[in-house]
KETORSE-582410 format. One line per field, with one value per residue (C-alpha): residue in one letter; x, y, z. Coordinates in steps of 0.05 Angstrom, whole numbers, plus 5000, padded with zeros to 4 digits. Example, Ala and Ser with C-alpha at 12.3 -4.5 7.8 and 13.67 -1.06 7.14 Angstrom:
BEGIN
type: c(A / S) .
east: c(5246 / 5273) .
north: c(4910 / 4979) .
up: c(5156 / 5143) .
This chain:
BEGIN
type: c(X / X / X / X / X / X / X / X / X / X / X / X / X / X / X / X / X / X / X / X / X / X / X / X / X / X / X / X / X / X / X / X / X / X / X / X / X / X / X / X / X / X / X / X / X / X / X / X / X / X / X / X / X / X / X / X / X / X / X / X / X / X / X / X / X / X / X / X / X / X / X / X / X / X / X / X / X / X / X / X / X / X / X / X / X / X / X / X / X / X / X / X / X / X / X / X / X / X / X / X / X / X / X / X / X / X / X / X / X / X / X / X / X / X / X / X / X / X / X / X / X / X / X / X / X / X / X / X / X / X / X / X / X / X / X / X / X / X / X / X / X / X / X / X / X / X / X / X / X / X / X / X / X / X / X / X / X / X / X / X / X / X / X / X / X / X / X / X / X / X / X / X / X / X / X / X / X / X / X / X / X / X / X / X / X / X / X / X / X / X / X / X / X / X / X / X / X / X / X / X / X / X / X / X / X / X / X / X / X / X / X / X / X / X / X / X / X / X / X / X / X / X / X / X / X / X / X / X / X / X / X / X / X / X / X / X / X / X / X / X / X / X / X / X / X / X / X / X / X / X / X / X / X / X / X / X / X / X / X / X / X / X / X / X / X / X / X / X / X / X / X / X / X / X / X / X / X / X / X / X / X / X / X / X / X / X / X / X / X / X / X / X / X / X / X / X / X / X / X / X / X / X / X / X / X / X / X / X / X / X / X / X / X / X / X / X / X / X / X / X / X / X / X / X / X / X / X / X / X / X / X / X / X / X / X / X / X / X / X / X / X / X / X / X / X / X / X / X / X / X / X / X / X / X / X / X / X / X / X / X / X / X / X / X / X / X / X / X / X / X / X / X / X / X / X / X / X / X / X / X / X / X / X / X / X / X / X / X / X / X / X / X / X / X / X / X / X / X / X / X / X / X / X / X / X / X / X / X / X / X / X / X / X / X / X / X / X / X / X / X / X / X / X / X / X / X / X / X / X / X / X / X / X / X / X / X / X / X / X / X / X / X / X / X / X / X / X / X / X / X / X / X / X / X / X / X / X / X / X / X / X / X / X / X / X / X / X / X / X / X / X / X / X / X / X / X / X / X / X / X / X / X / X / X / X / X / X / X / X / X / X / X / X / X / X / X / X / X / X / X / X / X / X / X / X / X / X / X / X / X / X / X / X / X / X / X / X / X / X / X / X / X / X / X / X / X / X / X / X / X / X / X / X / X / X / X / X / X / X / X / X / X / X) .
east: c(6480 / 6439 / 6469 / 6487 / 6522 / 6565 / 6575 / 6598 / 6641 / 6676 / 6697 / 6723 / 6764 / 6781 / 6811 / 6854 / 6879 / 6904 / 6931 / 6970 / 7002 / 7068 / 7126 / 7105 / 7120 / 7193 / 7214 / 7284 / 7279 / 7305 / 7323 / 7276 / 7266 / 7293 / 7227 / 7208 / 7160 / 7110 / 7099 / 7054 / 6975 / 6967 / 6932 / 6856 / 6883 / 6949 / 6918 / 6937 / 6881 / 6882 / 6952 / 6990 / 7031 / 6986 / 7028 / 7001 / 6928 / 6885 / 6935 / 6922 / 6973 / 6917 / 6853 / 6791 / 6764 / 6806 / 6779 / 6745 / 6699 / 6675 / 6675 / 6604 / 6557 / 6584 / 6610 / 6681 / 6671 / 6715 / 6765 / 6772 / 6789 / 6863 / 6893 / 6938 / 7018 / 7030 / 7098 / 7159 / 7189 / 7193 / 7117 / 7087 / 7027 / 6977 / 7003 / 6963 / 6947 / 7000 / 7047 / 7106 / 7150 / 7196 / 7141 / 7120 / 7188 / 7180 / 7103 / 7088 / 7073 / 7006 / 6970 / 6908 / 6906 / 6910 / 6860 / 6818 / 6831 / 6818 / 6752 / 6730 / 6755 / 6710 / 6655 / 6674 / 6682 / 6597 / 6586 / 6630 / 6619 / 6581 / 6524 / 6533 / 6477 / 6429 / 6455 / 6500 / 6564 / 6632 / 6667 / 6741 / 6797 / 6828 / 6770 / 6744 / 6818 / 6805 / 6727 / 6764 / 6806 / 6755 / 6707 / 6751 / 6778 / 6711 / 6689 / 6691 / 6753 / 6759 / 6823 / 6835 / 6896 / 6933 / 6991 / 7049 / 7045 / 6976 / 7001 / 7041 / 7016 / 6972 / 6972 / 6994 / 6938 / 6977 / 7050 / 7108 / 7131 / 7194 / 7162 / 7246 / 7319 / 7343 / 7390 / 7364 / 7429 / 7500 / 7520 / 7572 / 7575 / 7624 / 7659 / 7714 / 7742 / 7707 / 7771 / 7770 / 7836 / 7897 / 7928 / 7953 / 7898 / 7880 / 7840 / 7782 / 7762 / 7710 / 7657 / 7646 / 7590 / 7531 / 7480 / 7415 / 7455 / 7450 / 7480 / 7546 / 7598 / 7631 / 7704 / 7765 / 7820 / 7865 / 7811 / 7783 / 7729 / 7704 / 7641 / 7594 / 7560 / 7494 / 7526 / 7515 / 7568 / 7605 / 7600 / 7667 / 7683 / 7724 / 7719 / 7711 / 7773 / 7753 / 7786 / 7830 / 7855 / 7884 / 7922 / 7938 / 8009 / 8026 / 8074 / 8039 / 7964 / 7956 / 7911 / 7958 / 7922 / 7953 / 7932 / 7918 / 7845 / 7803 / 7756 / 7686 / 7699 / 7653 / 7607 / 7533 / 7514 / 7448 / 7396 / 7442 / 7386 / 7325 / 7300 / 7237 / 7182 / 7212 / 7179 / 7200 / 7144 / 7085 / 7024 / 6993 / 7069 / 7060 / 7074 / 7130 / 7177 / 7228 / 7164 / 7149 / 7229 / 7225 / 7168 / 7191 / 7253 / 7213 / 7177 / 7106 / 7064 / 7010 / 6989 / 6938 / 6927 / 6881 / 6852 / 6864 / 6808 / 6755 / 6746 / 6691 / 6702 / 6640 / 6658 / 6598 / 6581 / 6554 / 6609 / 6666 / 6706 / 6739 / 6788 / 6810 / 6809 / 6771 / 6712 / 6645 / 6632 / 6665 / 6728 / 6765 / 6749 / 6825 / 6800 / 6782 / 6861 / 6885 / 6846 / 6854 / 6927 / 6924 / 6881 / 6919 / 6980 / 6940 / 6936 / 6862 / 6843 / 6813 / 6751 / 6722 / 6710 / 6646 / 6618 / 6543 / 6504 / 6476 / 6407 / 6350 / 6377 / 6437 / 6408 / 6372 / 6446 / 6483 / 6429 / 6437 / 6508 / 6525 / 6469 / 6493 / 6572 / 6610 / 6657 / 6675 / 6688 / 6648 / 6688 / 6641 / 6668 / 6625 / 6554 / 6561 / 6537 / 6466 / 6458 / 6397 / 6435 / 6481 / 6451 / 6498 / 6457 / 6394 / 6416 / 6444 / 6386 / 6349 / 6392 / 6387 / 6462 / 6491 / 6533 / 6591 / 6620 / 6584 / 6628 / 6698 / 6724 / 6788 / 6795 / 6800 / 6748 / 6697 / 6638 / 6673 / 6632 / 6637 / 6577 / 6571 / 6529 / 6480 / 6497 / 6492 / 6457 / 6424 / 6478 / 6533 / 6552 / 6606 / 6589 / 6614 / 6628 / 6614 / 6672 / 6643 / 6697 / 6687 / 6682 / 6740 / 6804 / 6854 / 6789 / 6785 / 6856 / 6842 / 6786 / 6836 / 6877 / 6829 / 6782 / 6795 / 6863 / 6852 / 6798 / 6835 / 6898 / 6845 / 6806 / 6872 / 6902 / 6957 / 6986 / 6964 / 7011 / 7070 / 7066 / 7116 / 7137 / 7183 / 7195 / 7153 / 7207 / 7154 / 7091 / 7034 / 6962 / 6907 / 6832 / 6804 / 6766 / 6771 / 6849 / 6889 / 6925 / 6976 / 7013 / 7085 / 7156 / 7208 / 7282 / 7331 / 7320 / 7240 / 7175 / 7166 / 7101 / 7073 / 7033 / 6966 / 6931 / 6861 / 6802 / 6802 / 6883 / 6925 / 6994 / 7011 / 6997 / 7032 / 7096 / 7094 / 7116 / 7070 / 7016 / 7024 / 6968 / 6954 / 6920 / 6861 / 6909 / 6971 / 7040 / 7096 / 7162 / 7209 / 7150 / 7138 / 7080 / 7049 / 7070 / 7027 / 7069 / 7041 / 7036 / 7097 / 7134 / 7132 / 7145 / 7070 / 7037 / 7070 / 7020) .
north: c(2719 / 2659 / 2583 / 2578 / 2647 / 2627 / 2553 / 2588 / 2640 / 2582 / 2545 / 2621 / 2619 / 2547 / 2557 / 2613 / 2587 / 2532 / 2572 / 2616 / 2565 / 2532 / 2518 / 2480 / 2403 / 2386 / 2322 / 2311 / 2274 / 2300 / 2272 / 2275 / 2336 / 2347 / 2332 / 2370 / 2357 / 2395 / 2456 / 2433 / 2464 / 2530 / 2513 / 2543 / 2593 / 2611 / 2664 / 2641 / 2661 / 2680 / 2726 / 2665 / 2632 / 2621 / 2556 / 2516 / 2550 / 2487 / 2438 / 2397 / 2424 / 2473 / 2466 / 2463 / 2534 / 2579 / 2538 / 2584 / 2536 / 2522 / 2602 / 2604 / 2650 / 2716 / 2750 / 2772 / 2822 / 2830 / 2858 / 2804 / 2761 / 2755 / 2765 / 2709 / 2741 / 2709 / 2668 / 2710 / 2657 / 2676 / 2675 / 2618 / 2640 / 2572 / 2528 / 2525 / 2446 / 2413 / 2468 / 2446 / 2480 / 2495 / 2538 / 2567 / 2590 / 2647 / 2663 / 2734 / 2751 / 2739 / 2793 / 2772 / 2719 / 2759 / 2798 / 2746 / 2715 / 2785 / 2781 / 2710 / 2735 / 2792 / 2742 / 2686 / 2746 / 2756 / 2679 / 2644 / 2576 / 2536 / 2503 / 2432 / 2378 / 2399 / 2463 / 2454 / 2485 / 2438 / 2401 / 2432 / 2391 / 2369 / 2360 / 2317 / 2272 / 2262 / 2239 / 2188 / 2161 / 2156 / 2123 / 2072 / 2059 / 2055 / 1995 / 1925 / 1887 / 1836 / 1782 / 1711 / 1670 / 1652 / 1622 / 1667 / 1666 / 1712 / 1751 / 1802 / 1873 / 1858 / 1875 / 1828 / 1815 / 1775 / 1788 / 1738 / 1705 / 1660 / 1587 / 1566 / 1587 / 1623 / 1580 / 1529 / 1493 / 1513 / 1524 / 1539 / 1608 / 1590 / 1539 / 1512 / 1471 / 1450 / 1445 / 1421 / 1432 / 1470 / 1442 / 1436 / 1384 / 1308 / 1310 / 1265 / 1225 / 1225 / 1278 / 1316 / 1351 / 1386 / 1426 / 1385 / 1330 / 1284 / 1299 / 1297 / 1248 / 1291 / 1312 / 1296 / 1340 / 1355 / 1333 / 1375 / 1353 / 1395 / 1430 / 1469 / 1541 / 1532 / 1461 / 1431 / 1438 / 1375 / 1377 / 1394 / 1437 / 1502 / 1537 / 1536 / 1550 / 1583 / 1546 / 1606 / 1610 / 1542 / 1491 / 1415 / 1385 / 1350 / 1300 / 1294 / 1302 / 1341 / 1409 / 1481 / 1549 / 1607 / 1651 / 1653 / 1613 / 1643 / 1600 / 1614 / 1641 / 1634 / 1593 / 1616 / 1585 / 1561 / 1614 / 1680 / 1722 / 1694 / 1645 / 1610 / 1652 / 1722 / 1781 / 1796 / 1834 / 1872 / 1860 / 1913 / 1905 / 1916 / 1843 / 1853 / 1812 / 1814 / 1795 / 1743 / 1715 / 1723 / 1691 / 1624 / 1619 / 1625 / 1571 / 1594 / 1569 / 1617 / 1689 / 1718 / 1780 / 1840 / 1828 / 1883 / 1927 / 1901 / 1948 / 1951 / 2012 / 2038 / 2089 / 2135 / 2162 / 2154 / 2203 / 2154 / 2109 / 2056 / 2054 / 2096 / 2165 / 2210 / 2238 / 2264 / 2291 / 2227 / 2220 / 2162 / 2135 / 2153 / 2136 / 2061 / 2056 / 2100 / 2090 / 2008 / 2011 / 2071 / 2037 / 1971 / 2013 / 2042 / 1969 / 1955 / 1894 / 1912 / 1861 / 1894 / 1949 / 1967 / 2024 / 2047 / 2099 / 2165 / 2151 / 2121 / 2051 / 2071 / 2101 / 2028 / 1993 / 2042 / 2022 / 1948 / 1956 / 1998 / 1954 / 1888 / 1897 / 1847 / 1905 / 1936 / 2011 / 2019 / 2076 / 2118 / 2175 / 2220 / 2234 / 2271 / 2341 / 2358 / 2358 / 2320 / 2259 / 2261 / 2199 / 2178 / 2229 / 2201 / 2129 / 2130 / 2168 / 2113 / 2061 / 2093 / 2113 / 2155 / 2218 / 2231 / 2278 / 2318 / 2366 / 2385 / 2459 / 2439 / 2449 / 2406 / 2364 / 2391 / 2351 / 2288 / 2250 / 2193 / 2149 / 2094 / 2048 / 1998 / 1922 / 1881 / 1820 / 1814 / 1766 / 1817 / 1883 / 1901 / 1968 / 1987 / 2042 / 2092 / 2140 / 2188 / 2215 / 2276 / 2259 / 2304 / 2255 / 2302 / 2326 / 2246 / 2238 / 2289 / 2244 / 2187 / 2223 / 2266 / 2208 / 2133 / 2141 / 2157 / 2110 / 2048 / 2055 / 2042 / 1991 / 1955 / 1968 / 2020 / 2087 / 2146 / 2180 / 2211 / 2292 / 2328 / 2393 / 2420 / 2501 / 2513 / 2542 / 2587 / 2629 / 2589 / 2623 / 2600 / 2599 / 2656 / 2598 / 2528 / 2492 / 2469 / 2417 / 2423 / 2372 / 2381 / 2356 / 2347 / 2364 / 2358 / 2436 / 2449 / 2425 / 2456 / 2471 / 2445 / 2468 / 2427 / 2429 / 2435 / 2395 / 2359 / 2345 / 2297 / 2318 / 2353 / 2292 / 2248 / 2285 / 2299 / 2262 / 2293 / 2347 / 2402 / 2433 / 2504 / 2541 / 2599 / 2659 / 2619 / 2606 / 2655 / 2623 / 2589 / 2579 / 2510 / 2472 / 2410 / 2347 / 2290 / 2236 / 2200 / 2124 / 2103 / 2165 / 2141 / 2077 / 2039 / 1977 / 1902 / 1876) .
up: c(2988 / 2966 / 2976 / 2900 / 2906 / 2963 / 2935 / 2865 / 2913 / 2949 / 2874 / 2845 / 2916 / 2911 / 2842 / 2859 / 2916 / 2869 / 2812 / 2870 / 2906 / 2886 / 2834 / 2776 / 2800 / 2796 / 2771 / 2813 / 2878 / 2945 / 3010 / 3062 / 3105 / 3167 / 3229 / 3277 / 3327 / 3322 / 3377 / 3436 / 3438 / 3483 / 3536 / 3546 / 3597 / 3556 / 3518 / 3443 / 3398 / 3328 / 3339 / 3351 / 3306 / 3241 / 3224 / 3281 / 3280 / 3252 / 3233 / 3307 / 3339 / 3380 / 3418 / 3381 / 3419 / 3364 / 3308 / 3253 / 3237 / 3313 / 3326 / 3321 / 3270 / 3282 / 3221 / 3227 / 3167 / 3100 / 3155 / 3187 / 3128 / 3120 / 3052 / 3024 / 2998 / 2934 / 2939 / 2943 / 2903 / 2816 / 2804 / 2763 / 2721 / 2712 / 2651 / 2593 / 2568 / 2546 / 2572 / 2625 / 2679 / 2619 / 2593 / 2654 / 2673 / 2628 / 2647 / 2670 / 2746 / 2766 / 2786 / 2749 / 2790 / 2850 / 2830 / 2816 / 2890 / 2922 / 2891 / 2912 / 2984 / 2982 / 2968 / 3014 / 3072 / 3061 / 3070 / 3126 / 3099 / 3044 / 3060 / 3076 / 3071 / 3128 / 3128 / 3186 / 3199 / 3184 / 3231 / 3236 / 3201 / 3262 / 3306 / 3242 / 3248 / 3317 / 3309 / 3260 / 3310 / 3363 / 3320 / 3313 / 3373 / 3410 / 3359 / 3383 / 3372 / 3317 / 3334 / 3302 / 3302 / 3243 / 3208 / 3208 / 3131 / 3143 / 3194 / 3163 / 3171 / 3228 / 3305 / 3352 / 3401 / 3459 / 3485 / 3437 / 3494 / 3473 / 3478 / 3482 / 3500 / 3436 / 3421 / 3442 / 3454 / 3439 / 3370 / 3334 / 3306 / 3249 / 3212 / 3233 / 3288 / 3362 / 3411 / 3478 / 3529 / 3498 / 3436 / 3399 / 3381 / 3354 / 3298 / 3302 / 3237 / 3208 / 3173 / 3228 / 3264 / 3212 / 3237 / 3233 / 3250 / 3319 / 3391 / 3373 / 3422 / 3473 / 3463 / 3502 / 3525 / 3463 / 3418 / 3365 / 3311 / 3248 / 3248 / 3206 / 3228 / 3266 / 3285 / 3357 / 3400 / 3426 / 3499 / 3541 / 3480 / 3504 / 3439 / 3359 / 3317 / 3254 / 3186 / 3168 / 3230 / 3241 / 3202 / 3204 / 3213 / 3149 / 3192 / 3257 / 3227 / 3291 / 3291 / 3314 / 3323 / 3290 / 3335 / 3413 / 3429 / 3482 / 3515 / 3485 / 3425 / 3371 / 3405 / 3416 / 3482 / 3497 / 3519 / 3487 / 3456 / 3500 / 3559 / 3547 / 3576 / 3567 / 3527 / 3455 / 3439 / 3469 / 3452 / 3394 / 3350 / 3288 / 3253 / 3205 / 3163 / 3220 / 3274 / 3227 / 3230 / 3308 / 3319 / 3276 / 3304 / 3378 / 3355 / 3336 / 3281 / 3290 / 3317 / 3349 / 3318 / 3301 / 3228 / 3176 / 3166 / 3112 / 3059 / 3006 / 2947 / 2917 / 2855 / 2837 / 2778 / 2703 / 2669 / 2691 / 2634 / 2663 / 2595 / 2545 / 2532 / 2563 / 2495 / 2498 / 2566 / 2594 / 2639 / 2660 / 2722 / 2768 / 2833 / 2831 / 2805 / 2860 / 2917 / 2923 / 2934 / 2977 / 3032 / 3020 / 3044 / 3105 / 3123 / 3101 / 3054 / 3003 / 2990 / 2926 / 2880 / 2854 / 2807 / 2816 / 2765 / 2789 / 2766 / 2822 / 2796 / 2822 / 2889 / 2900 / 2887 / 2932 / 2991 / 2978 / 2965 / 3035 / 3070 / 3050 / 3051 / 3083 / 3097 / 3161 / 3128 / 3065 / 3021 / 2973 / 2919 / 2904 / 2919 / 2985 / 2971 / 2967 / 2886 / 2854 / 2836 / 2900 / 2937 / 2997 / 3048 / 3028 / 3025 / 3092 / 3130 / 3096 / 3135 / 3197 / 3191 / 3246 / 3219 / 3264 / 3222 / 3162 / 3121 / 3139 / 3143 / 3093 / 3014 / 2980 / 3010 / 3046 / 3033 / 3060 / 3113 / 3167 / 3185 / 3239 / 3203 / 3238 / 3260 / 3207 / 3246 / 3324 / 3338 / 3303 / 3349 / 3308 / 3279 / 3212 / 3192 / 3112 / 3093 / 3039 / 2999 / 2950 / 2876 / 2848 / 2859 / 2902 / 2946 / 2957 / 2980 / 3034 / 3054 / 3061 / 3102 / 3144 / 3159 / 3127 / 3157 / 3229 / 3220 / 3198 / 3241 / 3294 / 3273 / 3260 / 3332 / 3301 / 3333 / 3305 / 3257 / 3279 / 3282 / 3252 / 3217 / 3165 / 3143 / 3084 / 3033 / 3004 / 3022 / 3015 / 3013 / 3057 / 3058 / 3096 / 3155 / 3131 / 3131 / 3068 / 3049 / 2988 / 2962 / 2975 / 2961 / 3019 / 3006 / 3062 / 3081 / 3059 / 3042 / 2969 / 2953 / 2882 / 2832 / 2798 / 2874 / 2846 / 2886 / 2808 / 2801 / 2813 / 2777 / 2841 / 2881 / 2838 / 2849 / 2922 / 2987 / 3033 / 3031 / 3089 / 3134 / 3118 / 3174 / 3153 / 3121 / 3110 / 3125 / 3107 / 3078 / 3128 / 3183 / 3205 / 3175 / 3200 / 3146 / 3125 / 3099 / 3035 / 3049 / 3010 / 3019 / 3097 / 3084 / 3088 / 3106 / 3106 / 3063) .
């Protein structure tokens, strides 16, 4: 089988897989799915190969050594390849344009599809894996993740201190150490009355005490004195009387409780949440609105902090609109729209957005572009295969890039790439780094999440992701050696599989809350599946 055979083999297999998998996308919301953590790896002696339990296979919950796309050249055979179940669920047959899950509701089983699937199997089974550029072998999805994180953490660390008003969604660098008692003097936690002694009580004249306002004049046994919340708190006073639950002799002017005082009450003594020099925070929080609100009130101005991640967005391509409809071999551009936002949320700024041709002008641009960025991650789309007017490969050899990871074993997706770039200046050793995203716009969100994620969360400081699973509610086929990831919508029970999950779709996206990790030959209903929380499904960046 030639390269074009087994590339055109891997699109027939791609497309099925898509038309196979899913409900059409439901409009309702659901509450979120129950999360379980995900099964530990077997360890290298354990004996868990490819017999064990498919839904944990390649989805990072295992050791690299059972990865199909680190098994080495060997063919395994048309035998060898499993065969995807279509979903036990009512079959959906792929919607026509302009067609909805109304109309699909009624569509006939699909055994043409199935048909056509068993066919790009048989294919796929002759040729392991596409080429990639170089004709290497692909890196497998969770060994690619992890390549990510690593790259990221082993770059030099960026800090700077600044005013709490730019420190939200950054890492703290330092400990918060409280610079005061919190509060810093005794207060008084409502309005009301300060009381010293038993009463019932004089009444002082006068406005009272405000907070904001000057040491107020010590009280004397039987006094009592109004006072505001937040207040200071006369000295020798016992307690504060709240204004519903006291009254004022019309005959004697004198102050009665109308219920029994306790000494204490309602006053916030000095040093009750914090003593000047203790820990609120570690150093690498995660600066938040409430961090921001601590922080004030402990009397910081600034914080030193890890900077977001600088991001720089180069779209390629001459077929792209940038408005209106899509006419004469031309499409709108969706991924400068979608893919500014996303990183924002993954806690990168977002410095620009820039679209280069395909032609040698273009090439030229993309070197200066990737070459000159004042970026620390340069994001590309498109251009990372090995077609004539697919320039990244060429652009970055020409920069003396270093590829740390060339072509992922997942669909969507796999031509995605990560590149250590080199230092910008003699006197400037942080490395940068070049994401290379695939063209077609839901193959590019499993670049964000396989590599620009991972990536950023460790240029920024951040944990990793948390790992979790959730029961697939229905069968869900899989590629016969590379992993999948299908968008997916979480109800309290399930993660429910959705339709439109084509490398070139994004209605499936646009409905879901997560997209699961299919392992090579799929997950039967009810098995656990490894969940990867959409940005503002999991609640996203302070930015």
């Amino acid at each position: 089988m030639t390269p074009a055979d087994a590339t055109d083999a891997e699109r027939a297999l791609d497309e099925a897989l898509a038309a196979l998998t899913g409900p059409a996308s439901p409009t309702a919301r659901h509450d979120p799915a129950p999360r379980h953590d995900p099964a530990p790896a077997p360890s290298a002696g354990s004996g868990a190969g490819p017999s064990a339990d498919p839904a944990h296979a390649d989805a990072g919950h295992r050791t690299d050594a059972g990865s199909p796309a680190d098994a080495g050249p060997a063919d395994p055979g048309p035998a060898a390849v499993p065969t995807p179940t279509a979903p036990s669920a009512e079959p959906v047959a792929p919607e026509a344009p302009g067609t909805g899950p109304a109309e699909a509701a009624g569509a006939p089983a699909h055994g043409g599809l199935e048909r056509d699937l068993d066919q790009a199997l048989a294919l796929v089974s002759r040729a392991p894996s596409a080429p990639h550029a170089g004709g290497h072998r692909a890196t497998a999805w969770a060994r690619a993740m992890d390549g990510a994180a690593r790259a990221g953490a082993q770059t030099p660390v960026r800090t700077h201190h600044v005013p709490l008003a730019e420190a939200l969604g950054e890492v703290l660098v330092t400990p918060l150490d409280a610079l005061t008692d919190l509060p810093s003097f005794d207060t008084s936690a409502m309005d009301g009355w300060a009381v010293s002694g038993p009463g019932p009580w004089t009444v002082r004249s006068g406005s009272g005490v405000l907070a904001g306002s000057d040491r107020p004049l010590p009280l004397d046994c039987g006094e009592a004195v109004r006072i505001a919340t937040g207040a200071r708190v006369p000295a020798d006073a016992t307690a504060v009387i709240r204004s519903e639950h006291a009254h004022t002799d019309t005959t004697t002017g004198r102050l009665h409780a109308d219920r029994a005082v306790v000494t204490g009450q309602d006053i916030r003594p000095r040093a009750q949440e914090c003593r000047s020099g203790d820990l609120l925070l570690p150093a690498g929080a995660l600066v938040t609105p409430a961090v921001l609100g601590l922080a004030a009130a402990a009397g910081y101005d600034r914080l030193h902090t890890r900077p977001r991640p600088r991001v720089e967005i180069l779209v390629l391509g001459d077929e792209l609109l940038t408005e209106g409809r899509p006419h004469d071999g031309l499409i709108r551009d969706a991924l400068s729209p979608m893919l500014g936002p996303w990183l924002t949320r993954l806690g990168a700024e977002v410095i620009a957005t820039r679209r280069l041709g395909d032609d040698p002008e273009g090439a030229e641009a993309l070197h200066r572009a990737v070459t000159g960025s004042a970026a620390d991650v340069v994001v590309t789309t498109g251009g990372t295969a090995s077609g004539p007017v697919d320039h990244v490969h060429p652009v970055l050899t020409r920069a003396g890039a270093e590829l740390l990871v060339d072509g992922v074993a997942v669909r969507p997706g796999h031509p995605m790439l990560l590149a250590r770039l080199a230092d910008r200046a003699p006197d400037q050793k942080a490395a940068r780094h070049l994401v290379g995203l695939p063209g077609n716009p839901l193959a590019a969100v499993s670049g964000l999440l396989t590599l620009a994620e991972p990536l950023l969360r460790a240029l920024a400081g951040r944990p990793p992701r948390h790992r979790y699973t959730a029961p697939a509610r229905d069968d869900v086929p899989g590629h016969p050696y590379d992993t999948r990831l299908v968008p997916v919508l979480l109800t309290a029970d399930h993660a429910v599989p959705l339709h439109y999950n084509g490398p070139a779709m994004l209605r499936g996206i646009a409905a879901s809350d997560a997209l699961i990790v299919v392992p090579p030959g799929g997950v039967r209903a009810g098995q656990d599946v490894e969940v990867l929380d959409l940005p503002w499904a999991a609640g996203g960046c302070f930015t």
